[in-house]
N, CA, C, O and CB atoms as a CASP TS submission, in Angstrom:
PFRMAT TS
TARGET T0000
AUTHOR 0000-0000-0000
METHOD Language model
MODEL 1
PARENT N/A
ATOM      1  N   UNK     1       0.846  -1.167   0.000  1.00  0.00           N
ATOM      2  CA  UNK     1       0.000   0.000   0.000  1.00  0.00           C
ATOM      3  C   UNK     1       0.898   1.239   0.000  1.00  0.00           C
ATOM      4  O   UNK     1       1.812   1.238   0.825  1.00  0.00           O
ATOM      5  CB  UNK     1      -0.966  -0.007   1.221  1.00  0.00           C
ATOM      6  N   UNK     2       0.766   2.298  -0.810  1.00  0.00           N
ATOM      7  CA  UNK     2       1.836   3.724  -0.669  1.00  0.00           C
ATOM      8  C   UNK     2       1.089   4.500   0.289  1.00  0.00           C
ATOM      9  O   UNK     2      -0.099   4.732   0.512  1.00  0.00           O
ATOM     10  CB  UNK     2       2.117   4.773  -2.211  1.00  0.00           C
ATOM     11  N   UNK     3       2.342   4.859   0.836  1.00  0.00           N
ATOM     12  CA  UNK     3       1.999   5.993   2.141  1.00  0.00           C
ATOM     13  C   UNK     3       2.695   7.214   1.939  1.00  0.00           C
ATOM     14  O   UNK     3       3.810   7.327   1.431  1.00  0.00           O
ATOM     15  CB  UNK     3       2.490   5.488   3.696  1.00  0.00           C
ATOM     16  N   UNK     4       1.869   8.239   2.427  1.00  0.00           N
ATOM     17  CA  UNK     4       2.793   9.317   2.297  1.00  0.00           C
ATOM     18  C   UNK     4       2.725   9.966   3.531  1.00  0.00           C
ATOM     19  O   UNK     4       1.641  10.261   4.035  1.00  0.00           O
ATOM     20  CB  UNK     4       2.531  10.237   1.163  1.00  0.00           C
ATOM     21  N   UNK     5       3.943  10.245   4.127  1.00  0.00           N
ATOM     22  CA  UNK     5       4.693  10.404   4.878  1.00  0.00           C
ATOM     23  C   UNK     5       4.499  12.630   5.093  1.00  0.00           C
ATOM     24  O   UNK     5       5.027  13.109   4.089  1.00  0.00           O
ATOM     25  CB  UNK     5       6.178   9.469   4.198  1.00  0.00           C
ATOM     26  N   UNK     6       4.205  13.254   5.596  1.00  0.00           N
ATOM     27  CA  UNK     6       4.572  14.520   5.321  1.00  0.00           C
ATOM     28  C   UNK     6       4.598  15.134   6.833  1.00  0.00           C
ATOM     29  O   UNK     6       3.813  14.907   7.754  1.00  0.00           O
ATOM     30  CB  UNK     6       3.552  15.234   4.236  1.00  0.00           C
ATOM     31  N   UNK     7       5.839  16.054   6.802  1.00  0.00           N
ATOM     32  CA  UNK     7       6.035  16.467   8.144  1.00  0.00           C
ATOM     33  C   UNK     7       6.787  18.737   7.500  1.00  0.00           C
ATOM     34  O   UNK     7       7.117  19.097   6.370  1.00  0.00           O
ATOM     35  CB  UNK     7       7.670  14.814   9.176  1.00  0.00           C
ATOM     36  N   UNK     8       6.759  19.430   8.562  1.00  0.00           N
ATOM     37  CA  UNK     8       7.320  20.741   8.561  1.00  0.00           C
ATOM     38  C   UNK     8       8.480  20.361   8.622  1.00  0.00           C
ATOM     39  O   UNK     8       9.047  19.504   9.299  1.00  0.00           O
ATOM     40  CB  UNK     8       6.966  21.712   9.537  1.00  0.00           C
ATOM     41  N   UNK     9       8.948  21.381   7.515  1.00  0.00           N
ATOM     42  CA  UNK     9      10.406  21.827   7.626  1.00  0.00           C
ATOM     43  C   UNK     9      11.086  22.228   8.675  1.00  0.00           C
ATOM     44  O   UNK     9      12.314  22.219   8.767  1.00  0.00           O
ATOM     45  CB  UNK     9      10.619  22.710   6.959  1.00  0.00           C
ATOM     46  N   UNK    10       9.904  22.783   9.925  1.00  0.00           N
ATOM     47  CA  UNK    10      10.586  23.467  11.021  1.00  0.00           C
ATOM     48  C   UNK    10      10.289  21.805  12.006  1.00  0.00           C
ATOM     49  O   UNK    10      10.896  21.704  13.073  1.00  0.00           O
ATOM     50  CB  UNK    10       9.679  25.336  11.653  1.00  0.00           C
ATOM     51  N   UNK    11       9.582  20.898  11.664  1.00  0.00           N
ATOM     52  CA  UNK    11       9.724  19.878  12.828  1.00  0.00           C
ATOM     53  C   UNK    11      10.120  19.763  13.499  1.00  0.00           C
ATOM     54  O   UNK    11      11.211  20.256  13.211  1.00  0.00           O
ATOM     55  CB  UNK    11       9.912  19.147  12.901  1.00  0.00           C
ATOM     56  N   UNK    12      10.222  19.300  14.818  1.00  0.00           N
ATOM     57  CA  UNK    12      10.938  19.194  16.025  1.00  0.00           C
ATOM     58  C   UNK    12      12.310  17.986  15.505  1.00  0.00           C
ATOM     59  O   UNK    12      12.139  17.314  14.488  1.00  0.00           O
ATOM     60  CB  UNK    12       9.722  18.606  17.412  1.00  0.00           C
ATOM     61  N   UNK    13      12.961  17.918  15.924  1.00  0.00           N
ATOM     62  CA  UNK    13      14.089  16.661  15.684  1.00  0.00           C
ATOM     63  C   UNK    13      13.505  15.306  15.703  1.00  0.00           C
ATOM     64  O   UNK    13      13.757  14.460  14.846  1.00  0.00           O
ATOM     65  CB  UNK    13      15.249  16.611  16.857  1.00  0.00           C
ATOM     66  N   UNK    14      12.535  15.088  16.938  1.00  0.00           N
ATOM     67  CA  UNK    14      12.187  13.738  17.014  1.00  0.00           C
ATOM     68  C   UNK    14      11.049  13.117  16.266  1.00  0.00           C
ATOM     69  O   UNK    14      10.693  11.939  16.271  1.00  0.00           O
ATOM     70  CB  UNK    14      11.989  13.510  18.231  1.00  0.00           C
ATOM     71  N   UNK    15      10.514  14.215  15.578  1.00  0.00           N
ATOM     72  CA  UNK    15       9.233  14.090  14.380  1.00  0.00           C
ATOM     73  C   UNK    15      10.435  13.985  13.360  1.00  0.00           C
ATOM     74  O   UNK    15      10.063  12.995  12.729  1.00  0.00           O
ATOM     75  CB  UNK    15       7.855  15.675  14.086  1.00  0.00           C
ATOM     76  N   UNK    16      11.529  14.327  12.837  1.00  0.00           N
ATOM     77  CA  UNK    16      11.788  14.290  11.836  1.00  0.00           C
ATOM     78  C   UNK    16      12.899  12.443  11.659  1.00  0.00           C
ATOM     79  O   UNK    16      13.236  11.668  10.763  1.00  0.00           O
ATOM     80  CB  UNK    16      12.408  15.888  11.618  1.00  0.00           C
ATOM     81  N   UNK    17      13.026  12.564  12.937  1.00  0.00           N
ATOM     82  CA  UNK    17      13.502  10.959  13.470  1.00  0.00           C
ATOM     83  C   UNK    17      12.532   9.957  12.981  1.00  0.00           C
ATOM     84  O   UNK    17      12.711   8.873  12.424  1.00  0.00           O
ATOM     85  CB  UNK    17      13.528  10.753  15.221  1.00  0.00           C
ATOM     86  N   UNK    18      11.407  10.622  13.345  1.00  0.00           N
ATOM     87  CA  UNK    18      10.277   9.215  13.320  1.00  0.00           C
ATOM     88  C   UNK    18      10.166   9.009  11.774  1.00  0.00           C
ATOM     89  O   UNK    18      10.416   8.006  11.105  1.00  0.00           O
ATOM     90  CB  UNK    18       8.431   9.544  14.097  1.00  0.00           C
ATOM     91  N   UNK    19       9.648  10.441  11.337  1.00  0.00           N
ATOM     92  CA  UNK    19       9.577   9.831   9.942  1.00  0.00           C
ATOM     93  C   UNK    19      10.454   9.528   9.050  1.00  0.00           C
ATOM     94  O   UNK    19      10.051   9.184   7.939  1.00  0.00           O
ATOM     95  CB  UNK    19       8.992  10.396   9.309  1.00  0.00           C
ATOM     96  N   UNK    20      12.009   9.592   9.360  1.00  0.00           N
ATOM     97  CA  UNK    20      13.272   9.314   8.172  1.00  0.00           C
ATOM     98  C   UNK    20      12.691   7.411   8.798  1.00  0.00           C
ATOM     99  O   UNK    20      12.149   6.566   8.085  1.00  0.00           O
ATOM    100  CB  UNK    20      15.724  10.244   8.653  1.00  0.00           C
ATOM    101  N   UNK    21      13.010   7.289  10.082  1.00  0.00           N
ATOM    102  CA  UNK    21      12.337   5.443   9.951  1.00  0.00           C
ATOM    103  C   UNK    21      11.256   5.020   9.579  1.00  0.00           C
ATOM    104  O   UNK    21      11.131   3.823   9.318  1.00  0.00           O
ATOM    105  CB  UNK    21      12.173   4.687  11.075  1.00  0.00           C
ATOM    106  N   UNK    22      10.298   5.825   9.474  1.00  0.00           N
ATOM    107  CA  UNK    22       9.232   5.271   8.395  1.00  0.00           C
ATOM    108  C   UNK    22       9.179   5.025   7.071  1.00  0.00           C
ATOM    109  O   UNK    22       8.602   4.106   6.490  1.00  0.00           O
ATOM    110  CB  UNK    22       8.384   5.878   8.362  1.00  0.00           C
ATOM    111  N   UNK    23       9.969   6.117   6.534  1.00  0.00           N
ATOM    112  CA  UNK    23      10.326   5.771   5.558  1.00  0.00           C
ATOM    113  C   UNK    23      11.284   5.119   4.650  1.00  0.00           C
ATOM    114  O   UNK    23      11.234   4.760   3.473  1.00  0.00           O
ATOM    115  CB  UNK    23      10.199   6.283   5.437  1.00  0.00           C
ATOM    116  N   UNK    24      12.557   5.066   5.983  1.00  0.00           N
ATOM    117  CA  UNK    24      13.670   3.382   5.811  1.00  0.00           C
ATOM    118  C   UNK    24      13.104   1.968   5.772  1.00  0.00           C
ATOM    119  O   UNK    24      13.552   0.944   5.256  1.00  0.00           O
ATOM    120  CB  UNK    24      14.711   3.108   7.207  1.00  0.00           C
ATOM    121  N   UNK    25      11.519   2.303   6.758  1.00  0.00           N
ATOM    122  CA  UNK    25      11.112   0.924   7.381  1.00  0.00           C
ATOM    123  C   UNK    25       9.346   0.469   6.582  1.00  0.00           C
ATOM    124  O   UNK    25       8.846  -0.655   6.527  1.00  0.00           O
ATOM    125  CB  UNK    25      11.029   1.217   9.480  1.00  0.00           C
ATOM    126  N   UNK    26       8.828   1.630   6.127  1.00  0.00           N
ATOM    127  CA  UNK    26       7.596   0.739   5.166  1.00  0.00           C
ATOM    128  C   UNK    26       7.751   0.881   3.863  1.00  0.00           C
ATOM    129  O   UNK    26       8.058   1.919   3.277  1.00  0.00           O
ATOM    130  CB  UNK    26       6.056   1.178   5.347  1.00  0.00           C
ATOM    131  N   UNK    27       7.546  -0.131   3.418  1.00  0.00           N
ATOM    132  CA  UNK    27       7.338  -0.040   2.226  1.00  0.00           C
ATOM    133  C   UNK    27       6.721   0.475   1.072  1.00  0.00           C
ATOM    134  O   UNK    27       5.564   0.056   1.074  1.00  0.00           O
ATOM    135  CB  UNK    27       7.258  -0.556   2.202  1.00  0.00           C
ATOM    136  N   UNK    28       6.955   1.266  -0.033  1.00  0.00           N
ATOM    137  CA  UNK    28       6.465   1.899  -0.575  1.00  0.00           C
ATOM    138  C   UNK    28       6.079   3.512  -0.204  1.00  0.00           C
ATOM    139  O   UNK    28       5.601   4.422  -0.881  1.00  0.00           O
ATOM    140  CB  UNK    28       5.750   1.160  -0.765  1.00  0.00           C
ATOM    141  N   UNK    29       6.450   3.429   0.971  1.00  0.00           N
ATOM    142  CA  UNK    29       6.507   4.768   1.510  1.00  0.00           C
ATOM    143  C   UNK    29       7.211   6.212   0.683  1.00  0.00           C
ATOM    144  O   UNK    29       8.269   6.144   0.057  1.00  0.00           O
ATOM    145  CB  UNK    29       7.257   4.500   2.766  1.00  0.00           C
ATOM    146  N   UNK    30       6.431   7.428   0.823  1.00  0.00           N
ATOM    147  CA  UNK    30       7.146   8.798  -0.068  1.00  0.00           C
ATOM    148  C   UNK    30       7.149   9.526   1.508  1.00  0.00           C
ATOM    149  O   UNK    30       6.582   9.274   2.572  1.00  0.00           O
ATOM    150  CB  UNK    30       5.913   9.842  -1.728  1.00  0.00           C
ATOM    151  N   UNK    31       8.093  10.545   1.038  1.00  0.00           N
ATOM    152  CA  UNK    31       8.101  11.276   1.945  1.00  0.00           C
ATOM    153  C   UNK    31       7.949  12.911   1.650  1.00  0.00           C
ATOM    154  O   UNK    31       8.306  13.040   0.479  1.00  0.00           O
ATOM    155  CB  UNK    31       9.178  10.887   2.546  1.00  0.00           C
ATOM    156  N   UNK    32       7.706  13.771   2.000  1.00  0.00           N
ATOM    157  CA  UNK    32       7.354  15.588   1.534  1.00  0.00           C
ATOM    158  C   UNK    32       7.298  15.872   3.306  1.00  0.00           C
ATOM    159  O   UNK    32       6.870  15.394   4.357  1.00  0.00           O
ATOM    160  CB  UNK    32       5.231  16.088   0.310  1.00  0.00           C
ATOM    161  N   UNK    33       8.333  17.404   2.538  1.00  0.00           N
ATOM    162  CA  UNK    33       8.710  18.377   3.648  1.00  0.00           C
ATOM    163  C   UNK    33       7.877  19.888   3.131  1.00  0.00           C
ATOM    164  O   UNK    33       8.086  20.328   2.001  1.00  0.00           O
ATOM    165  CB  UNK    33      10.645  18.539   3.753  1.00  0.00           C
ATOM    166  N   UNK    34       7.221  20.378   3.803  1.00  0.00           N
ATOM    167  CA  UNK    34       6.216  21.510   3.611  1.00  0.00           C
ATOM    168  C   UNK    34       7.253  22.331   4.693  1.00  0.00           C
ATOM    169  O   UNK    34       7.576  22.182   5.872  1.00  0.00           O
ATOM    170  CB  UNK    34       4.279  21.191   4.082  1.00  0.00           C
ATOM    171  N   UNK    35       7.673  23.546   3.295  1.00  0.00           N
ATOM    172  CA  UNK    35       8.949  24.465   3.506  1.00  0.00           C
ATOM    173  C   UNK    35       7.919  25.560   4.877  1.00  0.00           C
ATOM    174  O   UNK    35       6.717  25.798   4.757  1.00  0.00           O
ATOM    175  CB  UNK    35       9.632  25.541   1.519  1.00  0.00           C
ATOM    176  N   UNK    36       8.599  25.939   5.795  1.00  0.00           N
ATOM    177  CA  UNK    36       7.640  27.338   6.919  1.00  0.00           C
ATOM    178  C   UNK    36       6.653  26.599   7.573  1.00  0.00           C
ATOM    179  O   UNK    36       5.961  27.171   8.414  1.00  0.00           O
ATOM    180  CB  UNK    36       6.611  28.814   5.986  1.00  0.00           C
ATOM    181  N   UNK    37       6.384  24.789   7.187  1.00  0.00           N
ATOM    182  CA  UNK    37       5.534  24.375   8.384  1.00  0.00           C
ATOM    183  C   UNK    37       5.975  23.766   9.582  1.00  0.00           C
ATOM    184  O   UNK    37       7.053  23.271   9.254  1.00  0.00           O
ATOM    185  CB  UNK    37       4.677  23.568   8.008  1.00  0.00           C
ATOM    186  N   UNK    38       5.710  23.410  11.226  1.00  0.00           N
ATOM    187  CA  UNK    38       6.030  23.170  11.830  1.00  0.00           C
ATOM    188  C   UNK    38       4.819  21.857  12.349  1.00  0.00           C
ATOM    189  O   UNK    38       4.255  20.996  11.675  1.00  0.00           O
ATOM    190  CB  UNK    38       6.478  24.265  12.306  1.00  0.00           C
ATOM    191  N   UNK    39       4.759  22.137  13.637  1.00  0.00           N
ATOM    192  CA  UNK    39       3.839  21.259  14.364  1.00  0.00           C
ATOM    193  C   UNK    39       1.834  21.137  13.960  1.00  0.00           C
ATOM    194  O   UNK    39       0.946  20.290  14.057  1.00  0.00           O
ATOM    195  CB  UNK    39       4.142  21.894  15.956  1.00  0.00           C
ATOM    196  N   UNK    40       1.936  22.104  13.644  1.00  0.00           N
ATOM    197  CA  UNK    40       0.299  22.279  13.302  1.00  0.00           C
ATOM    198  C   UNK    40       0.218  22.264  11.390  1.00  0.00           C
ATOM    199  O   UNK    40      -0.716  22.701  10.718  1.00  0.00           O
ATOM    200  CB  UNK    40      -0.391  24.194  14.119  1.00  0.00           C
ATOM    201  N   UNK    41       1.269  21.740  10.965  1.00  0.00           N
ATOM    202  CA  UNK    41       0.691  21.948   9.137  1.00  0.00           C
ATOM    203  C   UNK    41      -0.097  21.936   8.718  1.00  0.00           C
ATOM    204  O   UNK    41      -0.287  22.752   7.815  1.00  0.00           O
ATOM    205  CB  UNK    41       0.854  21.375   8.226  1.00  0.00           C
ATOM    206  N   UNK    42      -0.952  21.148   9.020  1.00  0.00           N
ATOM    207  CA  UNK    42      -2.137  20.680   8.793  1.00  0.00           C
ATOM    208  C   UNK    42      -3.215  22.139   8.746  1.00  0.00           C
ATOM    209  O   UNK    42      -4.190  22.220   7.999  1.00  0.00           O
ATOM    210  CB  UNK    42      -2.433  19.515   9.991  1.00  0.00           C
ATOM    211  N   UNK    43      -2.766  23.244   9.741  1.00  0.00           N
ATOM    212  CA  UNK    43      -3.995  24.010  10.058  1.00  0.00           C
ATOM    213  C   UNK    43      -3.288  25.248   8.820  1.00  0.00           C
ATOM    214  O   UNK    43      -3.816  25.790   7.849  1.00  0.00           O
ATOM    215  CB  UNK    43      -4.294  24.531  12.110  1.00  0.00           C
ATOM    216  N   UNK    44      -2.061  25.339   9.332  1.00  0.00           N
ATOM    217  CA  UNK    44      -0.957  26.682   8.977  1.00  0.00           C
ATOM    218  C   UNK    44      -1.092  26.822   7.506  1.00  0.00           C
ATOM    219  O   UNK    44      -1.444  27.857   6.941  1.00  0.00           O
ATOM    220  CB  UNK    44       0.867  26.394   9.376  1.00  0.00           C
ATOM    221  N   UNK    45      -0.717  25.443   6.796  1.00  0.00           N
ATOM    222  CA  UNK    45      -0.452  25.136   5.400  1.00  0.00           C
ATOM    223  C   UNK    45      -1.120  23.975   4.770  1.00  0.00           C
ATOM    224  O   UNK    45      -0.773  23.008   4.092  1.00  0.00           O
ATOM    225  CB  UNK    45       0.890  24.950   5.247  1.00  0.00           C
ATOM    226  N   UNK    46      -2.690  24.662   5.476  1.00  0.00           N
ATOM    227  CA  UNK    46      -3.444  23.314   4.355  1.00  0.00           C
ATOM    228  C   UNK    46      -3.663  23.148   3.152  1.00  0.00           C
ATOM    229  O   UNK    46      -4.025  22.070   2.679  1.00  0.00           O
ATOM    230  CB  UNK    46      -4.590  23.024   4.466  1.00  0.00           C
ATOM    231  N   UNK    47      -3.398  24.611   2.237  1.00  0.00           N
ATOM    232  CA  UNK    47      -3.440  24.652   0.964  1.00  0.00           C
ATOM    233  C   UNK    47      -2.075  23.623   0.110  1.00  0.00           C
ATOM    234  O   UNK    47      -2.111  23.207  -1.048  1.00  0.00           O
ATOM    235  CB  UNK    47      -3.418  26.266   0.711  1.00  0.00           C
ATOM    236  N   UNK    48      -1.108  23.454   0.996  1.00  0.00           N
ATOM    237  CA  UNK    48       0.156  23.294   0.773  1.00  0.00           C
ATOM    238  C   UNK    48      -0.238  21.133   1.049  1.00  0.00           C
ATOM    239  O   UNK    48      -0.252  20.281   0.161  1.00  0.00           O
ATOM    240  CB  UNK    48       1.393  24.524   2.124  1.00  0.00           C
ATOM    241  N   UNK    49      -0.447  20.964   2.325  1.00  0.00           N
ATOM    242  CA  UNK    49      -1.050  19.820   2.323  1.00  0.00           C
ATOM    243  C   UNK    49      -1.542  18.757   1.569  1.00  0.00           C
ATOM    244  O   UNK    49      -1.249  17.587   1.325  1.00  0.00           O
ATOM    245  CB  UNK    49      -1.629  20.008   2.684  1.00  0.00           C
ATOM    246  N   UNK    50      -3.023  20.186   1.079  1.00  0.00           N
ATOM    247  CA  UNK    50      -4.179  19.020   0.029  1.00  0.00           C
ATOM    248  C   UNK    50      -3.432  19.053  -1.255  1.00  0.00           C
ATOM    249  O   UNK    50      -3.419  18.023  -1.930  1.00  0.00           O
ATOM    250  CB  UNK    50      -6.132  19.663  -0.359  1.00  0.00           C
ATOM    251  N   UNK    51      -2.728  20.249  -1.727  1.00  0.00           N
ATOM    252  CA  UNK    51      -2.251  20.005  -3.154  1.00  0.00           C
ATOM    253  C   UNK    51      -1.194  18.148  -2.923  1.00  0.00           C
ATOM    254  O   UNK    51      -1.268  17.114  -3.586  1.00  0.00           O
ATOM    255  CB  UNK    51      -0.974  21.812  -3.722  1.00  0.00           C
ATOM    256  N   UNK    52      -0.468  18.458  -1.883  1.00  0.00           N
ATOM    257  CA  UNK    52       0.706  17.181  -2.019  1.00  0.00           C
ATOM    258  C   UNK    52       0.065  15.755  -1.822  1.00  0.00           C
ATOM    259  O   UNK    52       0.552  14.801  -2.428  1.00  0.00           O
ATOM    260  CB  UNK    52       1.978  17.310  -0.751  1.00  0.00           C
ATOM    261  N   UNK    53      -1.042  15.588  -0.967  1.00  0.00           N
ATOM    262  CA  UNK    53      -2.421  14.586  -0.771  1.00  0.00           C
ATOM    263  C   UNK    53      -2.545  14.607  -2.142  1.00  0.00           C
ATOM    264  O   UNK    53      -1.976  13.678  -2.715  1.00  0.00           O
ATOM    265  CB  UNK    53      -3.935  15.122   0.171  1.00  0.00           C
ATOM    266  N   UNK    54      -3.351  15.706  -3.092  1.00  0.00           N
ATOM    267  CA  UNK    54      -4.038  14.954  -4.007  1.00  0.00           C
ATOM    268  C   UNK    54      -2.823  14.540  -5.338  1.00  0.00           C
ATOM    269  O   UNK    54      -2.960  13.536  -6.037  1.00  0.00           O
ATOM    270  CB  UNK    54      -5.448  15.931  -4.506  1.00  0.00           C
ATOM    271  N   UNK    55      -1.868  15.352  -5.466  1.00  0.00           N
ATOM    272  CA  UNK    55      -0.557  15.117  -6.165  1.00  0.00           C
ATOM    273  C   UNK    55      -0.782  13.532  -6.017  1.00  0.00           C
ATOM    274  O   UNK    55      -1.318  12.858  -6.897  1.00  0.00           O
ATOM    275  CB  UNK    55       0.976  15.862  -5.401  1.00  0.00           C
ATOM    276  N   UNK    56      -0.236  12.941  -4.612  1.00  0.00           N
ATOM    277  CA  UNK    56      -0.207  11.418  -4.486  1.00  0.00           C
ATOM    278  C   UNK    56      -1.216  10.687  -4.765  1.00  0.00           C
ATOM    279  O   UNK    56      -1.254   9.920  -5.727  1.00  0.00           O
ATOM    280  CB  UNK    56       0.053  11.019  -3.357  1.00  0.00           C
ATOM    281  N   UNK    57      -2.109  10.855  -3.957  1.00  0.00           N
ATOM    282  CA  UNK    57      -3.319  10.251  -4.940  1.00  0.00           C
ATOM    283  C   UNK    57      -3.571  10.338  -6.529  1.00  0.00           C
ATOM    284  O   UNK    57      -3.863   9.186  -6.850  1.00  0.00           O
ATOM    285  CB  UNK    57      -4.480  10.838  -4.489  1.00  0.00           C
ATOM    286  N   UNK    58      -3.591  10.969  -7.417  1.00  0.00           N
ATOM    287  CA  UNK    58      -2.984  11.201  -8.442  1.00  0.00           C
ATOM    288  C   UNK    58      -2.252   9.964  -9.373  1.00  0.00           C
ATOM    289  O   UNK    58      -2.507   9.237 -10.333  1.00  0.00           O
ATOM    290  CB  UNK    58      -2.170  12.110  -7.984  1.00  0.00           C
ATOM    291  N   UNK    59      -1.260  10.226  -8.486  1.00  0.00           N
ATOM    292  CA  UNK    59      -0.039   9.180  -8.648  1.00  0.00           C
ATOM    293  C   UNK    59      -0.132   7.706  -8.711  1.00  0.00           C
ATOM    294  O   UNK    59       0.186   6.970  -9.645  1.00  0.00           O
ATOM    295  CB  UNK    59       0.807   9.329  -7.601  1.00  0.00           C
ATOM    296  N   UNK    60      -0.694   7.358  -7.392  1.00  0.00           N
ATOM    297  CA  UNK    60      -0.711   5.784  -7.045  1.00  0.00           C
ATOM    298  C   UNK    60      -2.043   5.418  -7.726  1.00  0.00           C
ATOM    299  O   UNK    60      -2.187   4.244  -8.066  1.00  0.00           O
ATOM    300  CB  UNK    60      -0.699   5.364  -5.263  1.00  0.00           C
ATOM    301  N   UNK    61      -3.145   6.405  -7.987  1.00  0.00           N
ATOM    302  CA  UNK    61      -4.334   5.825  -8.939  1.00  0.00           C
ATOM    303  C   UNK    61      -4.108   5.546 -10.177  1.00  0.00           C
ATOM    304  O   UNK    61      -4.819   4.679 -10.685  1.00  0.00           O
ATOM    305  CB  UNK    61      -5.395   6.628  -9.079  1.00  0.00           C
ATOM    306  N   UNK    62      -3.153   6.144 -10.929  1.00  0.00           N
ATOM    307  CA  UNK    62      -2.800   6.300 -12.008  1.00  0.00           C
ATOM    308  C   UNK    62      -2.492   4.652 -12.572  1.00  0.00           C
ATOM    309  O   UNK    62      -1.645   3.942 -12.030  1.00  0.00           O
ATOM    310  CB  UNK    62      -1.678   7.357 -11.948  1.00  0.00           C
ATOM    311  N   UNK    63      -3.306   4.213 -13.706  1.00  0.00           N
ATOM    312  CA  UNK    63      -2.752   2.988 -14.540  1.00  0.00           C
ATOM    313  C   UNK    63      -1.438   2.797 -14.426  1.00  0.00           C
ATOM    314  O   UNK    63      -0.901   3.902 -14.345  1.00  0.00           O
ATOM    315  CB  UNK    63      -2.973   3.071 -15.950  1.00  0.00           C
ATOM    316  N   UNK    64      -0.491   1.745 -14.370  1.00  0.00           N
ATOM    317  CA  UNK    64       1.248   1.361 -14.214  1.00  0.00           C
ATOM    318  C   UNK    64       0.750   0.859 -15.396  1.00  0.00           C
ATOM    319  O   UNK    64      -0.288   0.216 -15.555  1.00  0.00           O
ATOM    320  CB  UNK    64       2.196   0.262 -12.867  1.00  0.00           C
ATOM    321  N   UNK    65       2.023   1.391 -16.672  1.00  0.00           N
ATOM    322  CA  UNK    65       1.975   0.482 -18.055  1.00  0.00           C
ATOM    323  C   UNK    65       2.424  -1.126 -17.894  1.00  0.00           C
ATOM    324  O   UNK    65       3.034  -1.113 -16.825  1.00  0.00           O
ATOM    325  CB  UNK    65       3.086   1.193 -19.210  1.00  0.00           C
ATOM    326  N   UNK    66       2.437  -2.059 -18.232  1.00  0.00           N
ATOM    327  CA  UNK    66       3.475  -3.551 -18.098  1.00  0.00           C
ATOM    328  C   UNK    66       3.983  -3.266 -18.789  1.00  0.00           C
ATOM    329  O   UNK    66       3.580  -2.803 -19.855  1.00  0.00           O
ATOM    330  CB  UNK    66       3.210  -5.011 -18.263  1.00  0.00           C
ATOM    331  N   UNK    67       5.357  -3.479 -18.355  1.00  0.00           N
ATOM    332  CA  UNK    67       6.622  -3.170 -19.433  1.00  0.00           C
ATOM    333  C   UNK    67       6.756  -4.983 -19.616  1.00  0.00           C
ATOM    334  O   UNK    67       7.413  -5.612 -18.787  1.00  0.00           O
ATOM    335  CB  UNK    67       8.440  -2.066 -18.587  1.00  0.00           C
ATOM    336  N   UNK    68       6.196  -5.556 -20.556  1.00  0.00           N
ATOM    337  CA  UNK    68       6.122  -7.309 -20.768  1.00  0.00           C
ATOM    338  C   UNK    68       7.092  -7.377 -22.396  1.00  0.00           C
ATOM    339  O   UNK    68       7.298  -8.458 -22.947  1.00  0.00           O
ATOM    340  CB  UNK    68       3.900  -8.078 -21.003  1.00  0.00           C
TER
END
């Protein structure tokens, strides 16, 4: 399943800990840094958010050609 991973540029150290191992440790995992967000992104930079949400969604819906 793809996950996407997104945390502030200003993150605390141990948010930015957690998610570099999430994304060493699941699979299929992406990761995005939202430049001026911190602890609340979600509220600060939701325009910034839904664009990178629907970007991925986007993405992983998208037909894969078979390269056969």
């Amino acid at each position: 399943m793809p996950v996407l991973l997104v945390r502030g540029a200003l993150a605390n150290r141990q948010m930015v800990s957690i998610t570099d191992a999430l994304e060493g440790h699941v699979p299929n995992a992406r990761s995005a840094v939202v430049a001026g967000a911190s602890h609340f992104l979600i509220t600060t930079h939701a325009q910034q958010c839904a664009q990178l949400l629907g970007d991925f969604l986007a993405d992983v819906t998208r037909p894969q050609l078979s390269h056969s």
